[in-house]
C-alpha positions in Angstrom: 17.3 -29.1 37.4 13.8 -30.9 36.7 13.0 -32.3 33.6 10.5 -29.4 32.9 12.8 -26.2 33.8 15.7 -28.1 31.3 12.5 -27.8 28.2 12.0 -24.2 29.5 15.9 -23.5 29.4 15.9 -25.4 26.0 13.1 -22.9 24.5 14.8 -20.1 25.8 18.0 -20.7 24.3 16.0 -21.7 20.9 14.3 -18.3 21.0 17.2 -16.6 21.5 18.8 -18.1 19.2 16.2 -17.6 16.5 16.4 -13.6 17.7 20.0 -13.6 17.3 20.0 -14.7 13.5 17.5 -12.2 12.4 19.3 -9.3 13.6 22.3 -11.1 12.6 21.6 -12.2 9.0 18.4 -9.0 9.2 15.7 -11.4 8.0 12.8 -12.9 9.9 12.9 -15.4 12.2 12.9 -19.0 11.2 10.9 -20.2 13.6 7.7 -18.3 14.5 6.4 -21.3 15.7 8.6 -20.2 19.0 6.5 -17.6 19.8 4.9 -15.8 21.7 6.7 -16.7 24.7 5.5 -16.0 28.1 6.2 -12.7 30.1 9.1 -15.4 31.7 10.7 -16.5 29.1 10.9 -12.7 27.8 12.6 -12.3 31.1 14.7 -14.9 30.6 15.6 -14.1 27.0 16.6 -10.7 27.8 19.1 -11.7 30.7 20.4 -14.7 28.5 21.1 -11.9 25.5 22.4 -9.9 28.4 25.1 -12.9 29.5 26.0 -13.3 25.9 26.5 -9.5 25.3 24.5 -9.6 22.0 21.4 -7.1 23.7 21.4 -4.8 20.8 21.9 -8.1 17.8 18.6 -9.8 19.1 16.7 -6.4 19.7 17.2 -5.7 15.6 15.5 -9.6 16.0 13.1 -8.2 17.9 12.2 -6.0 15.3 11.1 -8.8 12.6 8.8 -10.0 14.9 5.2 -9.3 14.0 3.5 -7.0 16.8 1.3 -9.7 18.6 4.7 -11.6 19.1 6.6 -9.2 20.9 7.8 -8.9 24.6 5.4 -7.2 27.1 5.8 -3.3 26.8 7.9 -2.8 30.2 10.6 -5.3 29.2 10.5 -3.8 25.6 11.3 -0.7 26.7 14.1 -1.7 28.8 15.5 -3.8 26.0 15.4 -0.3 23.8 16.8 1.6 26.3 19.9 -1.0 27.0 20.0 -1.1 22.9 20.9 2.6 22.8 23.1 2.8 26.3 24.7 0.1 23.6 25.1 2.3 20.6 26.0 5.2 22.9 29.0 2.9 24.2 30.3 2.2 20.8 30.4 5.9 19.5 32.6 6.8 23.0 34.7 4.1 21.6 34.8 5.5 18.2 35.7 8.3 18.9 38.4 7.1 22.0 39.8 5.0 19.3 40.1 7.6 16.6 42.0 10.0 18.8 44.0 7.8 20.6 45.6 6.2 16.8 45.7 9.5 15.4 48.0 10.4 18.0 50.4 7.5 17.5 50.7 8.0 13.7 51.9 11.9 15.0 54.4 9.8 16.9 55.3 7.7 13.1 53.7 4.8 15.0 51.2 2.4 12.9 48.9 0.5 15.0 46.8 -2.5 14.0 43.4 -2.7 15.7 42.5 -6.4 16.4 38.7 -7.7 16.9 36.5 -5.5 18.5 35.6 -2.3 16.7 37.3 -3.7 12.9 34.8 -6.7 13.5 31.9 -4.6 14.2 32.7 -2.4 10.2 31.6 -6.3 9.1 28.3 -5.8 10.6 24.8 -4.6 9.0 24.9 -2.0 11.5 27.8 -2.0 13.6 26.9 -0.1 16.4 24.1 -3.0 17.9 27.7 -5.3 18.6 28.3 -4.9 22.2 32.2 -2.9 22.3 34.7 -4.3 25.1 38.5 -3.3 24.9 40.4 -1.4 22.0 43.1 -4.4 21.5 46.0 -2.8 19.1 49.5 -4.6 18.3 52.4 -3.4 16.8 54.8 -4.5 14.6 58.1 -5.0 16.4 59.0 -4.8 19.9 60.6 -0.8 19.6 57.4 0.7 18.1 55.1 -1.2 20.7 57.6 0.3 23.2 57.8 3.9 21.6 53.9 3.4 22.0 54.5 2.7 25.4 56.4 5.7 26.6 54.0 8.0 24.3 51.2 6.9 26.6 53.3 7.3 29.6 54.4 11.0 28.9 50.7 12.0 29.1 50.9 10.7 32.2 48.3 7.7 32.5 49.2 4.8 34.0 50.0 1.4 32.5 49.8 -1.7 33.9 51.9 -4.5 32.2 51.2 -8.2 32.4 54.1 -11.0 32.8 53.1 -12.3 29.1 54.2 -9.0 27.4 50.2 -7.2 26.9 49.7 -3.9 28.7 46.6 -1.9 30.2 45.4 1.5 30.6 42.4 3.7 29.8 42.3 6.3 27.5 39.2 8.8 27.8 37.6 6.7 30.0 38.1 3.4 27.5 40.0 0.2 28.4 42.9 -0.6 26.2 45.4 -3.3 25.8 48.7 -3.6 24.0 49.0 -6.9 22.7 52.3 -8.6 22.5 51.5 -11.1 19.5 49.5 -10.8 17.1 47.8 -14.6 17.2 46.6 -16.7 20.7 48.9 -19.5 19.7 51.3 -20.8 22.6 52.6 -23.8 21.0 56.5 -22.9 20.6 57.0 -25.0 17.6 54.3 -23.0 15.3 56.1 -19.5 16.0 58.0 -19.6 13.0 55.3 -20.5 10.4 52.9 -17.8 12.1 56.5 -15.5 11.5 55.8 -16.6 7.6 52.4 -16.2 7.6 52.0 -13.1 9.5 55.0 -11.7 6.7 53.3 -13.1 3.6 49.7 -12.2 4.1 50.2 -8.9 6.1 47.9 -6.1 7.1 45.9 -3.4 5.1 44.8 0.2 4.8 41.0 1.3 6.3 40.3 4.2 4.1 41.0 7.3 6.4 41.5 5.7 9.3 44.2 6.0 11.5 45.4 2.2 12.1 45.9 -1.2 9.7 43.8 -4.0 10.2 45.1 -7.7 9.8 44.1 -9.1 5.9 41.4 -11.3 5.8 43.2 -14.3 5.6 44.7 -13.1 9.0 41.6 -11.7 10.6 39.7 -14.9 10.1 42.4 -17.1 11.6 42.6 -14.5 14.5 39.4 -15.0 15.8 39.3 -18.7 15.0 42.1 -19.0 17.5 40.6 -16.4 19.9 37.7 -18.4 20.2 39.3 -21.6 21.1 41.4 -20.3 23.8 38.6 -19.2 25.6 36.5 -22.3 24.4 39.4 -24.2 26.4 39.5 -21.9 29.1 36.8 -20.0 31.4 34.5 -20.4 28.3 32.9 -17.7 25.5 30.1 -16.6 24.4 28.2 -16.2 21.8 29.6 -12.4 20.7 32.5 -14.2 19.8 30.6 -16.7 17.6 28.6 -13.9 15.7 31.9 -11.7 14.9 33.7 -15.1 13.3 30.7 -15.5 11.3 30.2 -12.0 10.4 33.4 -12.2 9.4 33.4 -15.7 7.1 30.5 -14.2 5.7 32.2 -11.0 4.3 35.8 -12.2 3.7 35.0 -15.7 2.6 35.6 -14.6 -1.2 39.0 -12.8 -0.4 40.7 -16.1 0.2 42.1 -19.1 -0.7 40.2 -22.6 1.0 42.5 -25.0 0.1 45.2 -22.6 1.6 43.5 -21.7 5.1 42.8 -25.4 5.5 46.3 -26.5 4.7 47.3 -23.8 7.2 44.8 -24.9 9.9 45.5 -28.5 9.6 49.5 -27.8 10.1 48.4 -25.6 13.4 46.5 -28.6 15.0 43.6 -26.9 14.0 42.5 -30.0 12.3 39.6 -31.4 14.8 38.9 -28.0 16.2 37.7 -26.1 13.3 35.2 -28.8 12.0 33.4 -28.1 15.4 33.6 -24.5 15.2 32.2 -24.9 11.6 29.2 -26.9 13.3 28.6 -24.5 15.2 28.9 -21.3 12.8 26.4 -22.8 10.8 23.7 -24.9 12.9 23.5 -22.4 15.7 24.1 -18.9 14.2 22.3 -19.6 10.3 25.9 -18.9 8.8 25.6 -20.5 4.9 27.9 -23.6 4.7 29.6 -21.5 1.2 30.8 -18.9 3.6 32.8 -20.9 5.6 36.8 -21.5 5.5 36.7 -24.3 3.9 33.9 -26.9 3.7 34.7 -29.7 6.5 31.7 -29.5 9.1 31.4 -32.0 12.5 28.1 -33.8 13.1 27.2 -32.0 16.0 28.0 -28.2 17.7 26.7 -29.7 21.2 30.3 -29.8 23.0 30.6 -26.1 22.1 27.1 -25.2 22.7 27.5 -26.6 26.0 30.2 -24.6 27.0 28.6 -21.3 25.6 25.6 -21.7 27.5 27.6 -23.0 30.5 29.0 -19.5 31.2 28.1 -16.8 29.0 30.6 -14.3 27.8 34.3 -15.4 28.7 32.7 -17.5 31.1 31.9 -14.6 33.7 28.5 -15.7 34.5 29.5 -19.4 35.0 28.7 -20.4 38.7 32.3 -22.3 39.5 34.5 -18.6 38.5 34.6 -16.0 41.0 35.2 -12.5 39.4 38.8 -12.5 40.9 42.0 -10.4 39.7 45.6 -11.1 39.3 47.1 -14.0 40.1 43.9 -15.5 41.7 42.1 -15.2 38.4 45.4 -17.0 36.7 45.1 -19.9 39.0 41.2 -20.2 38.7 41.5 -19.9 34.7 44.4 -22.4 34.9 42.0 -24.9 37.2 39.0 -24.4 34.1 41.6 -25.9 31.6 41.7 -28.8 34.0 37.8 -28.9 34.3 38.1 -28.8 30.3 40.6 -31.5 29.8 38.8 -33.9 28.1 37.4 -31.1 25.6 40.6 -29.6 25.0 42.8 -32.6 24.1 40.0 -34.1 21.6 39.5 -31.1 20.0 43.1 -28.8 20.0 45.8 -31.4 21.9 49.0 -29.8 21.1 47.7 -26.1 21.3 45.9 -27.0 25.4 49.0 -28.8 26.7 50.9 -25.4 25.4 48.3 -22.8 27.1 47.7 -24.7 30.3 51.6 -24.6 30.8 51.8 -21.3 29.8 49.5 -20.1 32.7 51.2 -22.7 35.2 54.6 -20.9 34.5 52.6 -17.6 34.8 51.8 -18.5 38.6 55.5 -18.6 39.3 55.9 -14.7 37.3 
C-alpha cells in the first residue's frame, strides 16, 4: 500500500469513526473538519460500515450531518435502503425471539438471552444495531436438554457442536444453545465464575419471555466475548459499540472496586486497560462510564486488529469462509498469527483457548 492510499484509508476510518459516534452517542460529529469527503471515500465509508456491520449506527450519523456534507444522492439512497432491510431484520428477530421463548416457558423452561437483541434495548434506538444469532443459555444441563428435545419434537433439526453449543433455525432465524454462560476456557477460574454467576444472577425484562444476565454479569460477558475474538479471527467494531452501550447504561448499577477485583483475578488485568482505550478514544465512550477507571496509553493493537478484518474477522484476506473442522483449524492457525498479542495482553486465558480448539481437531 503507498504512502498516499494508507492517508486515504486513515481518513476513511476517521470518518467513519466520527459517523459511528454520532449515531452512537446521537449528537453531531466532532469533527466536521472531515468533511465532505469525495464520492470515493463515501464509497468507501459505506462498505467499511458494511464490514463492521454498524450500516444503520452511522446512517443515524449521517443524519447530523449538515446537507452540503452528505453522501451523493445514489449512495444515500442505498445506505437508507440497507438502513431499513436493517430494521426490517431486527423486527423478524423480535418477533422469532418472542415466540420461540414463549414456547419454552409453556414447557416451564426459563431461558436467558445473551448479547444480541438484550444489547440492542441499551440502544437510543435499537433497531439501527445490525441482529446476528438469538444466543440463549440455560441454567443446568436437564433444562438446556428439555429445551433440546422441545425443539426436536417440532421437528427441526439441530446441529450440536463437540463443545456443548447447538444450532438450528427457528422461523427462518439462526439460533444457538450455549453451553456456558461466559467465553472463559481457563479450567482453574470455573469455580469462581460458579460463585459469581450464583451471587450476581439474572433478572426479570418486564413482559418478556426470558431473563437476562445482571449488569454486573452482562458487562463482564461481552468484555470476555470481545477478547476471544480479539485473540482469534478478529471483531469488529459491533462488538465495541454494544460493550459501550452497555458501560454507558449499567455503569451506575455496579460496584468498581468489585468488577476490577474480579477482572484482575481472571487475568483480565492487561486486557481490560486496552479495551478501556479503546471504548473511550475510538468510540467517544465518557471515561466515568467505564468499569473501573484504569485506561492504556494507546487502543492501536486493538484498532489494528478491528480494521484488519472486520466483523469476526470475515473480511480479513488470510480466512477463507470455511465450515467445520476446516474453519476450527484456520481459527486455531489465527491464535498463532496472534501470539504475540494474546500472551501480552490475556496469557493464561490464550494458552487455555488455543488448546481448547487444538483438542477440538481431534473431536
Amino acid at each position: 500500500m503507498t504512502s498516499r492510499e494508507t492517508e486515504n484509508t486513515g481518513k476513511v476510518q476517521t470518518a467513519l469513526l466520527a459517523l459511528l459516534k454520532a449515531g452512537l452517542w446521537e449528537c453531531s460529529p466532532n469533527n466536521l473538519n472531515l468533511f465532505p469527503l469525495s464520492a470515493t471515500e463515501w464509497k468507501h465509508v459505506f462498505r467499511m460500515a458494511g464490514q463492521q456491520t454498524v450500516t444503520g449506527l452511522t446512517f443515524q450519523g449521517l443524519r447530523c450531518l449538515p446537507d452540503n456534507l452528505l453522501p451523493p444522492q445514489t449512495l444515500l439512497l442505498q445506505w437508507t435502503a440497507e438502513t431499513d432491510a436493517i430494521e426490517r431484520r431486527n423486527k423478524k428477530m423480535n418477533a422469532a425471539l418472542q415466540t420461540l421463548c414463549s414456547s419454552f416457558q409453556e414447557k416451564g423452561l426459563n431461558p436467558i438471552l445473551l448479547k444480541g437483541q438484550g444489547i440492542a434495548r441499551l440502544y437510543e434506538n435499537p433497531l439501527l444495531r445490525e441482529c446476528g444469532d438469538i444466543d440463549l443459555y440455560f441454567q443446568s444441563a436437564h433444562d438446556r436438554e428439555a429445551a433440546l428435545q422441545h425443539i426436536r419434537q417440532m421437528r427441526i433439526q439441530i446441529k450440536e457442536e463437540p463443545d456443548g453449543s447447538a444450532f438450528y433455525v427457528w422461523q427462518g432465524v439462526k439460533v444457538e444453545h450455549h453451553q456456558r454462560l461466559f467465553d472463559l476456557y481457563n479450567p482453574f477460574q470455573q469455580h469462581a465464575i460458579g460463585l459469581l454467576i450464583r451471587q450476581k444472577g439474572f433478572q426479570e425484562t418486564g413482559s418478556a419471555p426470558y431473563r437476562l444476565p445482571s449488569p454486573f454479569l452482562n458487562l463482564l460477558l461481552l468484555n470476555l466475548h470481545i477478547l476471544k475474538h480479539a485473540l482469534g479471527r478478529g471483531i469488529g467494531l459491533r462488538q465495541f459499540c454494544d460493550m459501550a452501550r452497555a458501560c454507558y447504561k449499567l455503569h451506575g448499577d455496579i460496584n468498581r472496586e468489585e468488577m476490577k477485583t474480579v477482572c484482575r483475578k481472571l487475568g483480565l488485568g492487561q486486557w481490560n486497560p486496552l479495551l478501556h482505550a479503546f471504548l473511550t478514544d475510538c468510540l467517544g465512550l465518557p471515561a466515568e462510564c467505564l468499569p473501573y477507571p484504569e485506561v492504556a496509553s494507546t487502543a492501536q493493537p486493538l484498532s489494528d486488529i478491528v480494521w484488519r478484518g472486520g466483523n469476526f474477522g470475515q473480511h480479513n484476506p488470510l480466512y477463507s469462509n470455511t465450515e467445520g473442522k476446516a474453519r476450527k483449524w484456520e481459527t486455531a492457525r489465527s491464535f498463532g498469527r496472534n501470539v504475540g498479542f494474546a500472551f501480552r495482553y490475556a496469557p493464561a486465558e490464550a494458552f487455555w483457548i488455543f488448546t481448547s480448539l487444538i483438542k477440538g481437531q481431534f473431536r
